[in-house]
C-alpha positions as CSV (number, residue, x, y, z in Angstrom):
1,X,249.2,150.9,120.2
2,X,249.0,148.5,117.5
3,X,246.2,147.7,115.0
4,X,246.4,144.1,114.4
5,X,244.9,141.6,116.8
6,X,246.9,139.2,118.7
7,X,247.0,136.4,116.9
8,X,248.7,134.4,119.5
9,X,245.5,132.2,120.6
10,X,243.9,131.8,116.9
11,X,242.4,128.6,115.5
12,X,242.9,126.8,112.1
13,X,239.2,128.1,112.0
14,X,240.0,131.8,112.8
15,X,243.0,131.7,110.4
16,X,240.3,130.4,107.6
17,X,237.8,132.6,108.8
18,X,240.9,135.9,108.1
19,X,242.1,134.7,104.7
20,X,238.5,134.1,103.5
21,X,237.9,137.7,104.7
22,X,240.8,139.3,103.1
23,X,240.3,137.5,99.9
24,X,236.7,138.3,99.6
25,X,236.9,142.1,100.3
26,X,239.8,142.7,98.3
27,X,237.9,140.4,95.2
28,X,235.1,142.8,95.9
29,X,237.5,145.9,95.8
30,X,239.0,144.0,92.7
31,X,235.6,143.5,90.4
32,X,233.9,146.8,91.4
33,X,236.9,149.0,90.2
34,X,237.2,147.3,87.1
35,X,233.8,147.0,86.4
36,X,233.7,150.9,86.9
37,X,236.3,151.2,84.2
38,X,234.9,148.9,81.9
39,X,231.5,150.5,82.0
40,X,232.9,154.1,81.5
41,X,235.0,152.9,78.7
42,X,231.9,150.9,77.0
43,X,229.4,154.0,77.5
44,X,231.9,156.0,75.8
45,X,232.2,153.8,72.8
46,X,228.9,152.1,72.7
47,X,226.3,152.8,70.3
48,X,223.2,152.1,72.1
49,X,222.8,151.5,75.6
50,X,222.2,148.0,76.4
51,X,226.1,146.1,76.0
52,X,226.5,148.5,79.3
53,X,223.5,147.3,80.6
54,X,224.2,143.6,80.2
55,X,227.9,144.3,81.2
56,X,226.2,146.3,84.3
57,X,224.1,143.6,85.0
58,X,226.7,141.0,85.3
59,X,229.3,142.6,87.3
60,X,226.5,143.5,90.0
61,X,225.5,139.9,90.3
62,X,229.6,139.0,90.9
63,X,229.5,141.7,93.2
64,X,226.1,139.6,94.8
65,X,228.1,136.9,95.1
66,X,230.8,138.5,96.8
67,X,228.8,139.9,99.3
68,X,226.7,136.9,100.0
69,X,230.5,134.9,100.8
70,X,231.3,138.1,103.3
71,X,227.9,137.2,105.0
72,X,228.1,133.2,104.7
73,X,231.5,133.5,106.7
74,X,230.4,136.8,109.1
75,X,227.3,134.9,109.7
76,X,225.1,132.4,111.0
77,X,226.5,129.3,109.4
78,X,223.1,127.4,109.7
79,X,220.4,127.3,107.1
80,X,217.4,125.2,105.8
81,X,215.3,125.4,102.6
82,X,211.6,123.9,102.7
83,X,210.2,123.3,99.2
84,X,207.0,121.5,99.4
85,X,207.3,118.5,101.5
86,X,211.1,118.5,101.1
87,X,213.5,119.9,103.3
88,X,217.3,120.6,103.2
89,X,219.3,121.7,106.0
90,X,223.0,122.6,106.7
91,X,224.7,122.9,109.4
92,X,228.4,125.6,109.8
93,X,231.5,124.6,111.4
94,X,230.4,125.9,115.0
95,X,227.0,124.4,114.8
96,X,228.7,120.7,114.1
97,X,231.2,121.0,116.6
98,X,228.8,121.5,119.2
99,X,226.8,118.8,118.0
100,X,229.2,116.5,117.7
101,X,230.3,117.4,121.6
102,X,226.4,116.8,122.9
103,X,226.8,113.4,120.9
104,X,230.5,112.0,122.7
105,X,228.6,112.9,126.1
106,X,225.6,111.5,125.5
């Protein structure tokens, strides 16, 4: 019994897909432990409470942005924004491929 998948089959795209895994989690892992130790080495020394709270404040919105990049690659890799009359729309890697396929048959 092994625990690694069989990587035998695996796409250019799957191997992205891995590495971009990998290196988000362990950046998560990475910034939350240090921002622990900073913040329990600021309360200790700080005078008043908000440089931790700015300090706090920061590190959760890297954190944010970590875990929207887990979900942008985990997830649906279509989106569109309507602001007013404007609208803005991307399509992911799957969602082109399969449009550009409908397009060479048609």
């Amino acid at each position: 019994m092994t625990l690694l998948p069989d990587t035998t089959g695996w796409t250019a795209r799957d191997w992205r897909r891995m590495v971009g895994i990998v290196f988000l989690g362990a950046g998560g892992i990475a910034c939350t432990a240090i921002a622990w130790f900073a913040l329990t080495v600021l309360a200790a020394k700080s005078p008043g409470p908000w440089p931790v709270a700015y300090f706090a404040y920061g590190c959760l919105v890297l954190i944010g942005i970590v875990l929207t990049g887990l979900s942008a690659i985990l997830g649906r890799r279509t989106f569109r924004l309507k602001v007013g009359g404007n609208t803005v729309e991307s399509v992911g890697e799957d969602a082109a491929d399969r449009i550009r396929a409908a397009a060479e048959q048609a």
